[in-house]
N, C-alpha and C positions, 0 to 999 in steps of 0.2 A: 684164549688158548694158552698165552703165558702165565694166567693164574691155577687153569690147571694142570700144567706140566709142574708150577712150582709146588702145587698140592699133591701130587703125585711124589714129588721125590723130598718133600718133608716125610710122605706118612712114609717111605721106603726108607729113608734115613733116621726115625723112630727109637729103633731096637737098640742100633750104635751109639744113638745120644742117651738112650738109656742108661748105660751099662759103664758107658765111660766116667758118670757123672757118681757121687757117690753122698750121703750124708741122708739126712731125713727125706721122703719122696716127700715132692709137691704135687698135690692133686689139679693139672690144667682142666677146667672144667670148658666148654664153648662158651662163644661171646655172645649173652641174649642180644645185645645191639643188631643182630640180624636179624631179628623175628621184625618183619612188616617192612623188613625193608625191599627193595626192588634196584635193579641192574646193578652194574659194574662198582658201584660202591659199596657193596659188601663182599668186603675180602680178607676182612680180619675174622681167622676163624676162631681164634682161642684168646679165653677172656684173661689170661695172662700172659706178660712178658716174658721176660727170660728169671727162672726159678732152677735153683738146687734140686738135681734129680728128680724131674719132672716125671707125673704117670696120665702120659696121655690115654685118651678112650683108644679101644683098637678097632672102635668103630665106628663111625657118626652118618647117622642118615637123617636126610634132611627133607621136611613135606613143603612141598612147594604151589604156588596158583598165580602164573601167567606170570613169573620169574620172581616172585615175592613168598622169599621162607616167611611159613607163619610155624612151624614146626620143627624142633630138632630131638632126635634121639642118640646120646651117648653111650655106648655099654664098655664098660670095664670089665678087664681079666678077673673070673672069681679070685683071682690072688689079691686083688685090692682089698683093702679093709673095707669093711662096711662103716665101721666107725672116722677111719677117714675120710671116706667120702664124703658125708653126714658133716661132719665139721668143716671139710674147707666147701660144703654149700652153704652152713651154718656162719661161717666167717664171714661172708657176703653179702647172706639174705636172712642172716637168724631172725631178725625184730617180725617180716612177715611169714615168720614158721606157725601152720595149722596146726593148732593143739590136738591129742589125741593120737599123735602120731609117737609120742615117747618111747616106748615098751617096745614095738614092732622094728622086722625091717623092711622097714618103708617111710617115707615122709613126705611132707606136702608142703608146698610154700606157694604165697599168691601174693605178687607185686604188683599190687592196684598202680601205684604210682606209671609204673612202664608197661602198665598193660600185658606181664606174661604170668605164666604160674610155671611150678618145677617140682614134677613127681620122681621121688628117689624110690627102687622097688630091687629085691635079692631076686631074680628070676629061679625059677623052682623046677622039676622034674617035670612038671606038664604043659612050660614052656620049651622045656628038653625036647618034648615029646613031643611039639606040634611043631619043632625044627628052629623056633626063635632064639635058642642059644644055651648054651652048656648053662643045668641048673649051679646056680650058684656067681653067674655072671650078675655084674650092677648094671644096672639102665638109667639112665639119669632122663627124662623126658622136659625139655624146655618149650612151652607152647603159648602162643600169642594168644592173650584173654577174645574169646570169639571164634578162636581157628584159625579156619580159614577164612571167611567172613571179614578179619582184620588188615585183609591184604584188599578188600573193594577201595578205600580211600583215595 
């Protein structure tokens, strides 16, 4: 209960750390360390510390099977760059970036070594349209190689 009251008055206190904070934004992406993991020891939501002008997601949901995320989705304010985003996934996970994903936006990364992958995608008009999020929003999708499946262990 006391981790989600304290998750609760981080994402409410958000806006204020924003705004106060000034210089290049840093893109906090979530912590894959949570994918497969199970109970009360995952509680670190975000894969970085304390960073200059942070742009948190203004939304993360999380797929769960019998309290083990195997699945998270981030989306960002279309106000974020696409190109930032793109780089500080790039800064972490470039060496396993899917080719073919250059030109577009969207991109693909798959971390054999920790078992997840990480689909970066610009949502469009006809995720507008089916009510998933103002076209023009980022979704970062972080998923445990398997699914759900990765949480039987």
């Amino acid at each position: 209960m006391k981790e989600i009251l304290a998750g609760v008055l981080l994402i409410l206190s958000l806006p204020i750390l924003q705004a106060a904070r000034e210089g290049k934004p840093t893109i906090v992406l979530p912590n894959p360390k949570l994918l497969a993991c199970r109970g009360t020891g995952c509680s670190k939501l975000w894969s970085t510390e304390s960073t200059n002008n942070p742009v948190f997601p203004k939304q993360v949901i999380l797929d769960t099977e019998q309290g083990c995320i195997y699945g998270m989705t981030a989306m960002y304010e279309k106000t974020v760059s696409f190109d930032e985003l793109k780089g500080a996934i790039d800064e972490q996970y470039g060496k396993w970036t899917l080719p073919g994903f250059d030109k577009s936006h969207t991109g693909l990364w798959r971390i054999e070594p920790e078992k997840y992958a990480i689909h970066l995608a610009v949502l469009d008009k006809r995720d507008e349209k089916r009510g998933v999020a103002e076209a023009g929003t980022k979704e970062v999708v972080f998923l445990a190689i398997g699914g759900r499946s990765a949480c039987a262990h």
